[in-house]
Structure formats: structure tokens, C-alpha cells
MIMAR-118251 format. One record per residue (C-alpha): x, y, z. Coordinates in steps of 0.001 Angstrom, whole numbers, plus 500000, padded with zeros to 6 digits. Example, Ala and Ser with C-alpha at 12.3 -4.5 7.8 and 13.67 -1.06 7.14 Angstrom:
! MIMAR-118251
+--------+--------+--------+
:      u :      v :      w :
+--------+--------+--------+
: 512300 : 495500 : 507800 :
: 513670 : 498940 : 507140 :
+--------+--------+--------+
***
This chain:
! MIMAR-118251
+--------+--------+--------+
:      u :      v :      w :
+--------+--------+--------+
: 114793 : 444054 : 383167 :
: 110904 : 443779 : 383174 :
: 108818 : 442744 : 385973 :
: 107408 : 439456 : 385246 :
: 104036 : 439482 : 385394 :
: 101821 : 438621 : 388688 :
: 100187 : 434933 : 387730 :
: 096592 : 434575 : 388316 :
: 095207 : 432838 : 391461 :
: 093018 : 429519 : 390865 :
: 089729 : 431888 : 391049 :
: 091107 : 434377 : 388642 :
: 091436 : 431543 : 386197 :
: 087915 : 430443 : 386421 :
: 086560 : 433419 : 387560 :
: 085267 : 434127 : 383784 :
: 083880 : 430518 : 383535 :
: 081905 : 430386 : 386754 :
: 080438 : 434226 : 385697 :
: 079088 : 432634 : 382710 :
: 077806 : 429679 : 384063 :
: 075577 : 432097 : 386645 :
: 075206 : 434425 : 383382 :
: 073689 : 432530 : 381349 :
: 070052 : 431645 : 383009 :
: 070124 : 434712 : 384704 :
: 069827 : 436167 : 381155 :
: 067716 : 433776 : 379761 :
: 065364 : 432584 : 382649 :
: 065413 : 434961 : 385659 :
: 065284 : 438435 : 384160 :
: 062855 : 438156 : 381756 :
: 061195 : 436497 : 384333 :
: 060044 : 432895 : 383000 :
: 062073 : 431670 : 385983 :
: 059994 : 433334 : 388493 :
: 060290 : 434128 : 392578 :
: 058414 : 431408 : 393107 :
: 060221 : 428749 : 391378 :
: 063580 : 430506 : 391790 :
: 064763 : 426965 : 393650 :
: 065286 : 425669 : 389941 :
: 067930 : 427847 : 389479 :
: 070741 : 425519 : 390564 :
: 069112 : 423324 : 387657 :
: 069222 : 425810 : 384993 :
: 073120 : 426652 : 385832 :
: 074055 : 423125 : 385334 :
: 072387 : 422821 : 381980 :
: 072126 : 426828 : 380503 :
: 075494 : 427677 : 382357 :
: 077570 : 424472 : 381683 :
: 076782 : 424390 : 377567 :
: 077263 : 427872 : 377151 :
: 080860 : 427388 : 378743 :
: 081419 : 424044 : 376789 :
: 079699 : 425841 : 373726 :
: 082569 : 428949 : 374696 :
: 085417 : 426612 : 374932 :
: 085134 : 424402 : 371957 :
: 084855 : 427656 : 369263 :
: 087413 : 429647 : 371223 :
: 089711 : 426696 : 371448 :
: 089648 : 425819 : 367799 :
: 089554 : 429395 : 366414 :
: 086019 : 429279 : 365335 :
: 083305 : 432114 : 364770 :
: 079917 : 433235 : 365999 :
: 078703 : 430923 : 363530 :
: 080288 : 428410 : 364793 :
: 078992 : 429034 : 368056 :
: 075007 : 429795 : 366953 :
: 075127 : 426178 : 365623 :
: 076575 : 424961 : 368700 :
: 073974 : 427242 : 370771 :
: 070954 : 425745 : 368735 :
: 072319 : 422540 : 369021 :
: 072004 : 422885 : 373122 :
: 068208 : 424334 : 372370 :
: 067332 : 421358 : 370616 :
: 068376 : 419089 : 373629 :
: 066721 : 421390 : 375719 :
: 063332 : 421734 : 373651 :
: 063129 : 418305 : 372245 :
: 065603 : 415603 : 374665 :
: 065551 : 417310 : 378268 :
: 062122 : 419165 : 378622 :
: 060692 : 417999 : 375696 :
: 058399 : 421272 : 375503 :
: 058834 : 421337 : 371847 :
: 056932 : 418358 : 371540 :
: 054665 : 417526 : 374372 :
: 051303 : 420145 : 374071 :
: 051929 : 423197 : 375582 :
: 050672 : 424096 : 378907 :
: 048013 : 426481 : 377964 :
: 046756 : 428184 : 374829 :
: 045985 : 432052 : 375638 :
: 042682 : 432077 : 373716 :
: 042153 : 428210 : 374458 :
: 043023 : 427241 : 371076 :
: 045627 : 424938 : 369950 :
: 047463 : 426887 : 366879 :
: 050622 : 426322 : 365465 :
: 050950 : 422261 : 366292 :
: 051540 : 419902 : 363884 :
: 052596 : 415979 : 363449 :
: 053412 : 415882 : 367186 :
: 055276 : 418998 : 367020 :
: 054760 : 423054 : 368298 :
: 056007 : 424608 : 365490 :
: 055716 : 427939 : 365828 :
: 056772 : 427535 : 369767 :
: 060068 : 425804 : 368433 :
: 060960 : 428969 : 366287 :
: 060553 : 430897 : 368657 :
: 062628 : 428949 : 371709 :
: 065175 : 427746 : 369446 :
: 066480 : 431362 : 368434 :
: 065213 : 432511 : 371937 :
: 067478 : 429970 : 373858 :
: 070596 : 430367 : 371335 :
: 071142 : 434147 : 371535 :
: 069936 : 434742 : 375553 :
: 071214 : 431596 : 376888 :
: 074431 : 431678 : 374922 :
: 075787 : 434459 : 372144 :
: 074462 : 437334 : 374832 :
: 076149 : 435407 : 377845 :
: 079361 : 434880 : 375864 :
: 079598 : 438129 : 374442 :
: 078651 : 439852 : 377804 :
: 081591 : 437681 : 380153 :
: 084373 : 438514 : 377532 :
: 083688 : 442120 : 377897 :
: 083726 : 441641 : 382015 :
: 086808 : 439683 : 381565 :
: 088637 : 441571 : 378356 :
: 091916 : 440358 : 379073 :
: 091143 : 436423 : 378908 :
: 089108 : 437183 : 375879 :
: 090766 : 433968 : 373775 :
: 091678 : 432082 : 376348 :
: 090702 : 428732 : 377630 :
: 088878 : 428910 : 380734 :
: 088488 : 424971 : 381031 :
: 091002 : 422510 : 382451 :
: 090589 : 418858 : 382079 :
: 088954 : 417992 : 385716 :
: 086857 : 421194 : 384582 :
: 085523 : 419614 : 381146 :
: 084639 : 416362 : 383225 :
: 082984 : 418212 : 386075 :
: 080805 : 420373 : 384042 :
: 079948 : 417215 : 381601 :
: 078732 : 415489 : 384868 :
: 076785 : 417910 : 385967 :
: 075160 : 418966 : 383029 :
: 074380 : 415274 : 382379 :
: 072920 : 415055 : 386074 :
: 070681 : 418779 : 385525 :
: 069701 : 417682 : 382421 :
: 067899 : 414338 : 383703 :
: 066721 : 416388 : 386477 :
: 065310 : 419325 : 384226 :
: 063311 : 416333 : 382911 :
: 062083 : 414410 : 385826 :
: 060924 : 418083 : 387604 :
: 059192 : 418930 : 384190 :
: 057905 : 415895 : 382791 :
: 057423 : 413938 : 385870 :
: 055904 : 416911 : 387759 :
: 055376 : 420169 : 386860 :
: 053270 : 418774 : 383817 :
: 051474 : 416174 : 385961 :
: 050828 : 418309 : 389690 :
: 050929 : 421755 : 388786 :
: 049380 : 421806 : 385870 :
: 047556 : 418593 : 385816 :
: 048143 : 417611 : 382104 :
: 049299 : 414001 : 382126 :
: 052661 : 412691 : 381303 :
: 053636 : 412561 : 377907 :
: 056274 : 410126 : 376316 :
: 057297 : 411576 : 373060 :
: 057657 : 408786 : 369822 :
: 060931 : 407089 : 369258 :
: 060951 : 408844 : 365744 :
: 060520 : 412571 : 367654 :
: 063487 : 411611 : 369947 :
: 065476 : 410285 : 366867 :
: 064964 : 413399 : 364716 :
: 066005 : 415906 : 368068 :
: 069507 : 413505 : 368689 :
: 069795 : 413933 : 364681 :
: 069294 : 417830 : 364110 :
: 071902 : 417838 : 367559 :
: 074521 : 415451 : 365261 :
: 074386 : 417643 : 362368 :
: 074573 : 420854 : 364162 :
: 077735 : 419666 : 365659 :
: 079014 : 418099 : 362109 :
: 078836 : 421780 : 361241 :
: 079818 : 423865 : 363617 :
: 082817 : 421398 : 364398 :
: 083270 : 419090 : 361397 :
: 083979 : 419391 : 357710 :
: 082105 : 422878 : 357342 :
: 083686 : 424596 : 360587 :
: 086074 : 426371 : 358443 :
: 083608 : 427556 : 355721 :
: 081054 : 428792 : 358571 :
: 083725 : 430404 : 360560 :
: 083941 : 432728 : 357603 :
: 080590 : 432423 : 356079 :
: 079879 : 436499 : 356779 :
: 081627 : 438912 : 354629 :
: 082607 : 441971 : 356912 :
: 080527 : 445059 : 357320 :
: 081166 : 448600 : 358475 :
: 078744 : 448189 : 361633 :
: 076781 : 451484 : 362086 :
: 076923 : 453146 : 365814 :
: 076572 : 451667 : 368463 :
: 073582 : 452831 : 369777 :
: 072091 : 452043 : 366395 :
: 073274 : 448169 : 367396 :
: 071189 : 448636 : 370670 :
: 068912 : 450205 : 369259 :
: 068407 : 446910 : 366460 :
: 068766 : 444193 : 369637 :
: 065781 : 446306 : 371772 :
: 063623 : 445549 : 367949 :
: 064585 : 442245 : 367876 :
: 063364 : 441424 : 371251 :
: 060176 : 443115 : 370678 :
: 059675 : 440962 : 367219 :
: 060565 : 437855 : 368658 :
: 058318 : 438492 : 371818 :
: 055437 : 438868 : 369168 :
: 056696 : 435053 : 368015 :
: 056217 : 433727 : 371253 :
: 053096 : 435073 : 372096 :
: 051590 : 433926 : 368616 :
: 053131 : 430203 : 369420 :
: 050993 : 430641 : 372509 :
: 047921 : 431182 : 370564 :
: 047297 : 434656 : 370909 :
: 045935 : 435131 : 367330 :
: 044217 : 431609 : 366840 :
: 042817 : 433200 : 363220 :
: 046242 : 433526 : 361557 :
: 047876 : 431632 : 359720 :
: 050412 : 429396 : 361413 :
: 052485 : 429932 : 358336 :
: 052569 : 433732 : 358708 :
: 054492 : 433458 : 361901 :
: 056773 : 431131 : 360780 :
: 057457 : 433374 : 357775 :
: 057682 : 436202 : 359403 :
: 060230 : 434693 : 362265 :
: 062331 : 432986 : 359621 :
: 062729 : 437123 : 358099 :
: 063327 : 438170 : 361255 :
: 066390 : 435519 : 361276 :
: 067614 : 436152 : 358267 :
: 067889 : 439587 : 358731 :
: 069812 : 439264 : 361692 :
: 072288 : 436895 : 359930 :
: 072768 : 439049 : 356950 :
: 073560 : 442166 : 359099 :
: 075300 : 441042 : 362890 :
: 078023 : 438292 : 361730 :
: 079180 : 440763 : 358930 :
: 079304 : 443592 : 361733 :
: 081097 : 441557 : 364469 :
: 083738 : 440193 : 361909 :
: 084775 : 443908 : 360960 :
: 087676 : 445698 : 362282 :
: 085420 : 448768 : 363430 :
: 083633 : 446108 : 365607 :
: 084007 : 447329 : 369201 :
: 083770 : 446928 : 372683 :
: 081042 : 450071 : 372527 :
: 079135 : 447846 : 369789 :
: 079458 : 444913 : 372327 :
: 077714 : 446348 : 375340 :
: 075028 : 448680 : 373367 :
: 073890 : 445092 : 371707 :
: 073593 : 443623 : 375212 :
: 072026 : 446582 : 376822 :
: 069719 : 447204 : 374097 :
: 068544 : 443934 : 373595 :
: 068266 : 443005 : 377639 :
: 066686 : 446103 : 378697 :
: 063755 : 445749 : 375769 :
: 063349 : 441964 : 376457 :
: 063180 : 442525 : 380446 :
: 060494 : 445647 : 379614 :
: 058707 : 443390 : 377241 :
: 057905 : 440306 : 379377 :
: 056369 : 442635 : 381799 :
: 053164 : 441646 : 379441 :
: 053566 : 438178 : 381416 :
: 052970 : 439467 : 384410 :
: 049356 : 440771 : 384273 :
: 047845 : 438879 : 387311 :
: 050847 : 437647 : 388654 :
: 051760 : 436791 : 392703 :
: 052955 : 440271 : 394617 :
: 056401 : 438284 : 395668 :
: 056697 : 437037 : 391560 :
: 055884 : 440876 : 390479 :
: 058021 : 442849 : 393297 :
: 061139 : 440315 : 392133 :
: 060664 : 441095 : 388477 :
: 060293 : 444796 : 389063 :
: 063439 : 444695 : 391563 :
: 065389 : 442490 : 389348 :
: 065000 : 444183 : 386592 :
: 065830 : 447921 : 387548 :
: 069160 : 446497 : 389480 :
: 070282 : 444916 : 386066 :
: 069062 : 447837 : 384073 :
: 071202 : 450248 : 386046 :
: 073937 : 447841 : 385306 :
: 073832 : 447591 : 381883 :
: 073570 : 451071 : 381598 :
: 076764 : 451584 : 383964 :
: 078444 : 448791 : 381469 :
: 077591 : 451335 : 378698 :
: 078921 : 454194 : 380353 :
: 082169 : 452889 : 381403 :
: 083073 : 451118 : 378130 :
: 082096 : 454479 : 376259 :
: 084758 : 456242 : 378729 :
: 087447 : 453510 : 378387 :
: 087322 : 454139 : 374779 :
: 087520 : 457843 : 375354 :
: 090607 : 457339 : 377538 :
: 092260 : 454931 : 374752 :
: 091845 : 456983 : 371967 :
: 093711 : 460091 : 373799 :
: 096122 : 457622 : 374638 :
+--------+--------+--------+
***
């Protein structure tokens, strides 16, 4: 007669959800260092909004059977509350121009900034996260990791970061530290975020779910080094966005960055959902993407730190080789668990 197996303690259960929830703006904010040292107290903040939807986002695809498509609507969905409900950085002027320009802004709008933290915010706060805490956690790969009392707590507390994301930003970040002003967006701007949020959801979750759950075709994915090796590039490219949002290049066209970001998307959709759907699509593939496209993005936002505060600098630096040497140990030890299973 078999043993039956062991069952899991309470914190084995939502061991995978709180790793995400922590996961997620450490990705996103504090590596590449836009969460700084210095404002590191905002953390807390960013785990309740970042952490909470990318567990939500996690549960609702997982729970229905969905895809990564399914999920990248549900991820830009949470960067349009983010960018134009909570923070409202989308719309309100940006902080500073680097050439003292305004570029790129248009009918009440930053364009160019919005291309760039839309795409920014759905595959760092939320794909990457995702992808990254079902490899630490292999086993509960399909599984729910909510309960009921854990849907309503996280709902509450995103709710409560969320409208204090906005007081600490709009209320005073904008108005003390940087001394800007405070800035209501138009009825019409909030209307149109709450209505590109409705119909991401209608899609990812509604009618289409099925049809974008298998909107890629599967493809042979190359190596997997050649997958980090295509996340490290798109971090570089999509640095290059945000730096032209911020006015770096006040003579180009506004329309040349948008073009060129909206290639760089469309690549990435005609090549990665085709890859991760096909049966060659492995674990290695997994954590070369995530390495690859970390390790670039924590090099490249170095560029942000020209002039910084010792304590903001040392962090980054200290930060950033810890998690380095981590995501190259994740490397290593998937690349020898495959050995070991394919002798098996």
C-alpha cells in the first residue's frame, strides 16, 4: 500500500503567493533601482499594489485555464490603473525632461512615456514575476494559491495601497519634492483609463479569452541561452524607449519612438507566445529568459545613477550583484536538474 502523501502546512500553501507578492516590485522597482535606498519605505506600498495584482492577475488565468495572453492583457490592464487611475504619471507632466524639453506629450497625455511603462510594468511587474515563482515552486505550478479570505484580503489591501500610491505621489512627492503643483487629471482622461481597464478585462476574461488563450501558433523555441540572450536585447531596446519618453533626443520625431517601440512589441509577440506554447518549451528556457532579461535591465539602469547619493549607489551596486549571483545559480541548477532527468 502507498504512503499517502505528507499535506502541506498553511505556509507551504501560500508560500508561492506571498513570494510573488515580494517578487514582483522587487523586480520591477527595487533592482533596477527606480525604487531607490532612499525611498525604500514605499516598498510596503508597492507590494500591496505590484504584488497583490500580479497574484490576482496569476490566479484568475491559472484558475480558468487561460494563457500568457491572457495574462499580458490582464498585466496591462493593472499598468493602466497604475499609469493613468493610481499615480496618474501617464497623464500629469513628467517630473523632468533630460534636455529640458517637453517631447513626446500630447492632448494631456505622455505618449511615448506610456509605451514605454505600459510594456515596462506588464512583463517586470507581472509575466517575469509569474514565470520566475512557478519555477521556485514547480510542483504547485497550476494550482490555486488563493483561498477566499485570501482574494478579500489582497482586494483590500490593494484597494488601500492603491489610494495611498496616490495620495504619496500626487499629494506629495509631486508637490514637496519636486515642487510641481498638484494636478487633477480631466474626467474624460479618467474615463478613457477605467475604459481601456474594462476592455482589457472583456478580453482577457470575456468572450475572446478562449481565442487569445490560443492566439500563438507553437514554435520550436531556439536554446535557451539564445532566449536570454533575446530578453538582455529587449531590455536594452526598451531602456532606449524610456529614456527618449524622457526627452533625451528632443529633435526626433515623437513618432519614431513610438514606431519603433510598437516593432519592438510585435516582435516579441510573434516570437515568445509561439515559443512558450511549444512542447520543447522548458524549465532551461524559463530561467535563461529571466536571467537574461534581469541581469541586462539591472546593468542598464546603472545609466540612472550618474550623480546619485553614495547610500542610493552602494544599494544598487549591492543589490544587484546578490540577485545576479542568484539568477545565475537559478541557471545552473535548472541546467543540472535537467541533466539529472534526462539520465533518469
Amino acid at each position: 500500500m502507498e504512503p499517502t502523501p505528507a499535506r502541506p502546512s498553511s505556509f507551504q500553501r501560500i508560500a508561492p503567493a506571498l513570494s510573488l507578492i515580494l517578487l514582483a516590485p522587487l523586480l520591477a522597482e527595487v533592482l533596477p533601482g527606480a525604487t531607490r535606498f532612499s525611498s525604500i519605505q514605499v516598498f510596503p506600498v508597492e507590494m500591496t499594489i505590484w504584488g497583490g495584482g500580479a497574484v490576482m492577475i496569476r490566479e484568475l488565468v491559472r484558475r480558468r485555464r487561460l494563457g500568457w495572453a491572457n495574462m499580458l492583457a490582464l498585466a496591462l490592464a493593472l499598468a493602466v490603473a497604475e499609469e493613468c487611475i493610481i499615480q496618474q504619471t501617464s497623464y500629469a507632466p513628467l517630473i523632468f525632461y533630460i534636455k529640458g524639453t517637453v517631447w513626446g506629450r500630447s492632448f494631456g497625455i505622455n505618449y511615448v512615456y506610456f509605451l514605454w511603462a505600459a510594456v515596462y510594468e506588464a512583463v517586470l511587474v507581472v509575466l517575469l514575476p509569474v514565470m520566475l515563482t512557478e519555477l521556485l515552486f514547480p510542483a504547485r505550478r497550476q494550482a490555486s494559491w488563493l483561498s477566499k479570505p485570501g482574494w478579500t484580503i489582497l482586494l483590500v489591501l490593494f484597494a488601500l495601497g492603491s489610494l495611498a500610491a496616490w495620495f504619496l505621489w500626487t499629494q506629495i512627492v509631486r508637490v514637496q519634492v519636486f515642487h510641481l503643483g498638484v494636478y487633477n487629471p480631466s474626467a474624460v482622461h479618467l474615463a478613457a483609463g477605467f475604459a481601456a481597464i474594462a476592455v482589457l478585462f472583456w478580453l482577457a476574461l470575456g468572450v475572446p479569452r478562449a481565442t487569445l488563450a490560443n492566439l500563438a501558433a507553437p514554435k520550436r523555441p531556439p536554446a535557451p541561452w539564445l532566449v536570454g540572450l533575446a530578453g538582455a536585447v529587449w531590455a536594452l531596446l526598451w531602456f532606449v524607449v524610456e529614456v527618449l519618453a524622457f526627452g533625451i533626443a528632443p529633435d526626433l520625431p515623437p513618432a519614431w519612438a513610438v514606431g519603433g517601440g510598437l516593432l519592438v512589441c510585435a516582435v516579441m509577440l510573434a516570437i515568445l507566445p509561439g515559443w512558450t506554447r511549444h512542447p520543447a518549451w522548458s524549465d532551461r528556457h524559463r530561467a535563461w529568459l529571466i536571467a537574461g532579461t534581469m541581469i541586462a535591465t539591472m546593468a542598464i539602469f546603472f545609466q540612472a545613477f550618474v550623480g546619485a547619493a553614495p547610500a542610493d549607489l552602494l544599494f544598487k551596486q549591492v543589490s544587484n550583484a546578490i540577485a545576479a549571483l542568484l539568477f545565475v545559480l537559478l541557471v545552473v541548477r535548472v541546467e543540472r536538474r535537467s541533466v539529472r532527468e534526462a539520465r533518469a
